[in-house]
N, C-alpha and C positions, 0 to 999 in steps of 0.2 A: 504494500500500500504506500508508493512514494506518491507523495500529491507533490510536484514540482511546480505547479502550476503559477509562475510568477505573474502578475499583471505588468505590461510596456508600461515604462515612461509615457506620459502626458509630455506631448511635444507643444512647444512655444504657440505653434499657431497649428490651427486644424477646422478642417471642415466635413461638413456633414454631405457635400455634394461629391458623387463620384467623379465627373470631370474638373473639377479642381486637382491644381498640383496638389496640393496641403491636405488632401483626403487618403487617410492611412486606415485600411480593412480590418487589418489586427485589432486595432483599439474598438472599435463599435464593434466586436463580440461582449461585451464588460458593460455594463451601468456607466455612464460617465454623467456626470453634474457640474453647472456653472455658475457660479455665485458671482452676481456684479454688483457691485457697494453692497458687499454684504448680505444679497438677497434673492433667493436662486430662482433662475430665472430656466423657465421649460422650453420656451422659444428659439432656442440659438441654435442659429443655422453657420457658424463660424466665429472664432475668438482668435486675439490672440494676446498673450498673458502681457508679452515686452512692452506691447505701444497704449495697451488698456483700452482696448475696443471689444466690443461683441457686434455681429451682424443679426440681424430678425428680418424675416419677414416682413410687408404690409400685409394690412388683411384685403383689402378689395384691390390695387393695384398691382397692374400687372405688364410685361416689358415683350416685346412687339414677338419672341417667342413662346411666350405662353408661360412664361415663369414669372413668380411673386417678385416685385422690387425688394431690393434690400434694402433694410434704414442700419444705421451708423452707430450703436451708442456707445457714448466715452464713462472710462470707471477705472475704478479697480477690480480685474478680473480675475479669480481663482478656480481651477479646474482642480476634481478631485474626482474619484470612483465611489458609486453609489452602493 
């Protein structure tokens, strides 16, 4: 019974979109959670820790392919496994 099972490092920046570079497959097998000023936030479609942004969604707009616009928000961002 070896459980070796380590979870990856949380890399600096990461997205939830497969055709982004910054989308790594390993990590979303695990729970992962985003805390921005402190308050976690279920929306984020991309972070990243360095420059203290999170990406979201809008809810009704939407960009001439058929995907959500992304809004911008600035904080202090903390990733951790859930």
């Amino acid at each position: 019974m070896n459980d070796t099972t380590s979870l990856p490092t949380l890399p600096d920046r990461l997205s939830s979109d497969p055709r982004s570079p910054h989308h790594v497959e390993e990590i979303f097998e695990h729970n992962i959670g985003i805390l921005l000023n402190g308050k976690e936030r279920f929306d984020v479609e991309e972070y990243c820790i360095s420059e203290g942004w999170v990406r979201v969604p809008s809810h009704k707009a939407m960009d001439r392919r058929g995907h959500p616009l992304m809004l911008t928000v600035k904080g202090k961002v903390e990733a951790f496994y859930s």
